[in-house]
N, C-alpha and C positions, 0 to 999 in steps of 0.2 A: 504493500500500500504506500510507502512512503517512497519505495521507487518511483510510482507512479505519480504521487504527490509533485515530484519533485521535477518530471517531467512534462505532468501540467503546467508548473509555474515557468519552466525553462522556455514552452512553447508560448506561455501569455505574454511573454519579454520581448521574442521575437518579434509575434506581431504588434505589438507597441511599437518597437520601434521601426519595423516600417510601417507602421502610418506615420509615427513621425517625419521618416523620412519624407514622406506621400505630402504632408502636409509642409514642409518646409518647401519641397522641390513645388506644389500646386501655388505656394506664396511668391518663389521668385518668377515664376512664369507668369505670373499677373503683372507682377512688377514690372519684367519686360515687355508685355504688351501697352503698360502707362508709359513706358520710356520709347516708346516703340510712335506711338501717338504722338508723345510731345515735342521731341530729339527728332526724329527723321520723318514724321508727316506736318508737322506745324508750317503753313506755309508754303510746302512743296508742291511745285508746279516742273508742268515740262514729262519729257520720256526718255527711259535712260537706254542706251544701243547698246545689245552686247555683242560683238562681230563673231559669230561662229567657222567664218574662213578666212584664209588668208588669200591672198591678191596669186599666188602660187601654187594656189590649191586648185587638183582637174577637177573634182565636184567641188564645186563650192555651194554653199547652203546661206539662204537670204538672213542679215541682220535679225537678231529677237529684240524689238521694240515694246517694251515696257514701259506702260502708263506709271508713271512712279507715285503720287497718292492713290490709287485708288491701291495697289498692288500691295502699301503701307498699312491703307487701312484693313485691309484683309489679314494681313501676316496680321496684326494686332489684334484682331478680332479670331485669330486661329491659336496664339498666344493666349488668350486670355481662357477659351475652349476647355484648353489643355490642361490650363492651371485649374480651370475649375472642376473640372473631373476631377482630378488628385487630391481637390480636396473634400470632393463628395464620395469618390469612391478608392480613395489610396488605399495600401499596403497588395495591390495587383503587381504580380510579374509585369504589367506594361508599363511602372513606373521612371525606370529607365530608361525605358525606349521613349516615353515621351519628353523626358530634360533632351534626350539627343534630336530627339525631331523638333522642338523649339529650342535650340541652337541653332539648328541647321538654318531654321527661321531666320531667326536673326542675324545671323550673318546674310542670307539671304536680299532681308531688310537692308540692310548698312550698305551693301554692294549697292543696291538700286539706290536710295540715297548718292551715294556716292559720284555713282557714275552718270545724274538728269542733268542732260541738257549737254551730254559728253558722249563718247564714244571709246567701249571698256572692248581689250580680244579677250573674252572669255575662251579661247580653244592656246592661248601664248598662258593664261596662268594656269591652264589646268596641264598643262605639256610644263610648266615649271614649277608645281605643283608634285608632278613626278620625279624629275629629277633632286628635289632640293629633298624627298622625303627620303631616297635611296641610301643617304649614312645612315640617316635614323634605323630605319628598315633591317640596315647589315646591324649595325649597333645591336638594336632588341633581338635580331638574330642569334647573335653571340652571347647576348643574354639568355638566352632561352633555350641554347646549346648548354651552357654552363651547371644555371638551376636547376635542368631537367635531371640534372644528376646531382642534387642539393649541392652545388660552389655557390654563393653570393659571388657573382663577377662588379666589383665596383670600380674595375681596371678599366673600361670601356672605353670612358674617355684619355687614357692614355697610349693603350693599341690605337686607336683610331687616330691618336697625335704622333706615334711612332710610324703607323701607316704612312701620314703623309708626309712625312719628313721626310722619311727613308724614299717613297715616290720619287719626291723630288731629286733628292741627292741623285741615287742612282739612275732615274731619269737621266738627269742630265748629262751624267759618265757615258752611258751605256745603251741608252733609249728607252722607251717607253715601257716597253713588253719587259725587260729587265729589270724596269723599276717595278713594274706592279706583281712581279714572281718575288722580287726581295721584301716590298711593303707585305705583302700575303706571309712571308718567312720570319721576317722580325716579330710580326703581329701574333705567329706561333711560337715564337719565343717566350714571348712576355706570359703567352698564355701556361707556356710549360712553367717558366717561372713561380706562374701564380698558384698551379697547379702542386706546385715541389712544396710553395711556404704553406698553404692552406690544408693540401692532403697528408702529406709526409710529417712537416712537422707542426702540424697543428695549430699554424697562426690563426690570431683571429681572420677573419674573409674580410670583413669593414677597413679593417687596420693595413692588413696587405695590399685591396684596391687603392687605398689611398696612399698611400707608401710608393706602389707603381704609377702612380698618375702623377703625382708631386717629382717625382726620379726623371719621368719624361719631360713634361712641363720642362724643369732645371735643364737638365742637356739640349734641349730643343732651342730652348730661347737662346742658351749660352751662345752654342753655334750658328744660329739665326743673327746673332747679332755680334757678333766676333769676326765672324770666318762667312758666312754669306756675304756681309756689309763691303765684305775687302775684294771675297773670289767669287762675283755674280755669276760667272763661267757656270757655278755649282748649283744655282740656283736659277735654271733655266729647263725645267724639263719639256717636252712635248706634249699635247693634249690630245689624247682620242676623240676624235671626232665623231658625230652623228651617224649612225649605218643606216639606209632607207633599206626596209623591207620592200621588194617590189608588190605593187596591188594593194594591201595591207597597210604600206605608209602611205598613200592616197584616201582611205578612209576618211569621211569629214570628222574630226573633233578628234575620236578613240585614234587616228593614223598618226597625227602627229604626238600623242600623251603615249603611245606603246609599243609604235612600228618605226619611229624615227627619233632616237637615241642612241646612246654612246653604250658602251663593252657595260657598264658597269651597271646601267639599268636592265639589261638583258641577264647580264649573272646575279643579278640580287633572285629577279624574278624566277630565274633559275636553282637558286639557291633555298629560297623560299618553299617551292616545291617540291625539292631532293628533298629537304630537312623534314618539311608535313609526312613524306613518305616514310621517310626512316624514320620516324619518331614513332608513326601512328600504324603504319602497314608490315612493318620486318622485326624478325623475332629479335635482332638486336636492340631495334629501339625502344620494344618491350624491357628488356634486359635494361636500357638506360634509366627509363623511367620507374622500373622497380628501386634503383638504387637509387633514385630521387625521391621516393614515397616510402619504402620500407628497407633501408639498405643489409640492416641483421638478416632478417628475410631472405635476402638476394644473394647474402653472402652462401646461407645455410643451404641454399638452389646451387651452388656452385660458383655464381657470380664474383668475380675479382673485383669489391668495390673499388679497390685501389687505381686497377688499373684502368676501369672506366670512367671513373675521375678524371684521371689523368689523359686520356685520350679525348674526352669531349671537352676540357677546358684546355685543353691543345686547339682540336677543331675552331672552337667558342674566337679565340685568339686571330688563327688565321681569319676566318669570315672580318672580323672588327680590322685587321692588316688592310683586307681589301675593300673594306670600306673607307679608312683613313686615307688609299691611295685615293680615293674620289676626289679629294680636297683641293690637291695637286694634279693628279695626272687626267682629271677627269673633270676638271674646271679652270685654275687659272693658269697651272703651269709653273708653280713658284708656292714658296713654302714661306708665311710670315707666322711670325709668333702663337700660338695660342691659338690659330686659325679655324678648330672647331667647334670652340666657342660655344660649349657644354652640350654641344650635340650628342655625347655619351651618354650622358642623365638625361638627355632627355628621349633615347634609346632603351634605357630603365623603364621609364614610366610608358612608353609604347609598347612595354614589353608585359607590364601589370595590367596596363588598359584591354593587352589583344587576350589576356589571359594565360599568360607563357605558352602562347601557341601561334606558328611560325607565320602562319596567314594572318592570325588575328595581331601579330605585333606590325606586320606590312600596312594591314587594315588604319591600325592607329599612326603610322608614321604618315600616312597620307593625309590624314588630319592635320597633324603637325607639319607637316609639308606645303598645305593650303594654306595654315597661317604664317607660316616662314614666304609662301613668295604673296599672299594677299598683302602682306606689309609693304614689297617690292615695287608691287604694280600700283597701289595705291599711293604711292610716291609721286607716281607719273600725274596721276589726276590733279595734284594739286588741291589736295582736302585740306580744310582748314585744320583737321590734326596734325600736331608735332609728329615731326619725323622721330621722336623720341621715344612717343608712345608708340605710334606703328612699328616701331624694334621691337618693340615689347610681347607683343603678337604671339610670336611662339611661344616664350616662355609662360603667357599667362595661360593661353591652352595648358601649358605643363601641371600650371598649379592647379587648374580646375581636374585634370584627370586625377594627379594625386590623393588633391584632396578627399576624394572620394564622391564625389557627384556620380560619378556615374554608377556607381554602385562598388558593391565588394569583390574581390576576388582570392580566389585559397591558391596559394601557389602551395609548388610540393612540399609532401608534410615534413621530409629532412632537411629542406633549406637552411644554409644555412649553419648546420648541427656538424662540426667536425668526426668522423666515428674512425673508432679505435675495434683493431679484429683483437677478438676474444681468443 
């Protein structure tokens, strides 16, 4: 009876607190449908263009002309919908889905705003959209390599900084293709590294990722501003260029965001799909993920936790190498200081939002990717927002997934937990 007691009261907690949550989430979605009204329809007149082609494109497909208040008052009154259901009928599974669908709103909103009485290429930010969310993407990859086998990888951001450094340098020695096989090999490095301090001799995981990011960081900049400053020579590498898929990059909109990119959106994408296979379809990645969820277990099955450690926060490593070469060999060409600019953490949180699972961290870096180039493009229009806040863009996405808005997620049950064979 008191077992049962006990799981009645555990169950009446739960759903308390999603209403709560029902009801906090149904309060801010009102509130932006008031901000929604007063901020970008007070006043608003005019239609805002979105150019769905380009002047170079064989199909081209005619401007999307939006009425820009009426379009306002709608998302406002769709907004307000939202919020109101969740507070008449919160603590539902569709709780979540509906904070991400009045976002989407909202940004929606702000775009048209933004863009009356102007002319926005919605097909150049969604094709940059793609490319800018690809380190995120390799990033939570490497994470999700890692945890899958309980490591906390908190190193990201510095394979990714080692990635493009090294890019570059040997870019520039040796060419392109050499740089991006040695960025992919340092990036395994540091993961063998992390994998030696955390598995072997039991550092903390938190302590060692920062230990490694800080190590990078220091040598990266030293040399950046030492010995690049002096021998430019070394800091000149080549950039991969765009590959047109024939037919496929003629597509209106999806040709140029999937068919008409560089090596490194095709191997994410690539990559992304190996990793879902092997994680979820091969008796190996079963084996990974038991040592991620029950490692004594895994051991007692015959499983070498040690060794599978060690080989997927190897992997984890390489993936974040070839993503750091993006920085450099897959954008400017040149290696400046600090140039990823927390794109690792923010790899992390694409990687809690997708659920430690390799589609769903891709899913969320796209997110992050639309607010990393929405700040870009928005530039161009000339909003009367500071260029200041529009930087801010991605990171404030970061803090809203963290925070926990979108909901909860269980990552594996040993994350995290160093284990010692008995």
């Amino acid at each position: 009876m008191t077992n049962v007691t006990e799981v009645s009261i555990a169950t009446q907690h739960i759903e308390t607190g999603k209403q709560r949550q029902s009801r906090i989430i149904g309060g801010l979605l009102i509130l932006l449908a008031i901000f929604v009204v007063v901020v970008f329809g007070w006043g608003l007149s005019g239609d805002a263009t979105f150019r769905l082609s380009r002047p170079t494109d064989p199909f081209a497909l005619p401007n999307l002309v939006v009425p820009s208040a009426p379009f306002t008052y709608v998302a406002a009154a769709l907004l307000a919908f939202l919020g109101a259901r969740e507070l008449i009928r919160g603590g539902t599974r569709w709780t979540s889905m509906s904070l991400g669908i009045g976002l989407a709103i909202l940004v929606f909103a702000f775009l048209v705003w933004a863009t009356t009485g102007k002319s926005f290429s919605l097909t150049g930010m969604l094709q940059a959209t793609v490319v800018r969310a690809m380190p995120i993407a390799l990033g939570g990859l490497a994470g999700v390599l890692c945890e899958r086998v309980a490591v906390v990888n908190i190193a990201i951001e510095g394979m990714l900084l080692a990635g493009a450094f090294t890019g570059a340098l040997i870019g520039s020695l040796l060419g392109g293709w050499v740089g991006l096989v040695a960025a992919v090999l340092v990036g395994g490095a540091f993961g063998l590294i992390l994998a030696a301090l955390v598995v072997t001799y039991r550092m903390d995981q938190i302590v060692a990722g920062v230990v490694i990011n800080l190590f990078v960081l220091g040598v990266t900049s030293y040399v950046s501003s030492q010995v690049f400053s002096e021998m430019r020579q070394l800091n000149n590498a080549p950039v991969f260029r765009a590959v047109k898929i024939p037919f496929l990059g003629d597509l209106p909109v999806i040709g140029p965001m999937l068919f008409n990119q560089n090596i490194f959106v095709y191997g994410a994408l690539i990559l992304v799909a190996v990793a879902t296979y092997y994680l979820f379809h091969t008796r190996s990645g079963l084996r990974a993920r038991a040592v991620g969820e029950h490692p004594r277990a895994a051991d007692t099955l015959g499983i070498n936790v040690y060794r599978t450690r060690y080989i997927h926060v190897t992997l984890g490593g390489m993936v974040a190498g070839f993503g750091g070469a993006w920085f450099t060999l897959g954008s400017v060409g040149r290696f400046d200081e600090n140039m990823t600019g927390g794109r690792g953490y923010i790899g992390l949180a694409a990687m809690i939002f997708g659920r430690w699972h390799p589609v769903g961290a891709l899913m969320a870096a796209l997110v992050f990717g639309f607010a990393d180039s929405l700040q870009q493009k928005l530039a161009l229009l000339n909003t009367p927002i500071p260029s200041e806040f529009l930087s801010m863009a991605p990171y404030i996405a970061t803090m809203i997934v963290v925070a926990g808005l979108i909901g909860r997620a269980r990552p594996p049950a040993a994350d995290g937990k160093p284990y010692v064979k008995e």
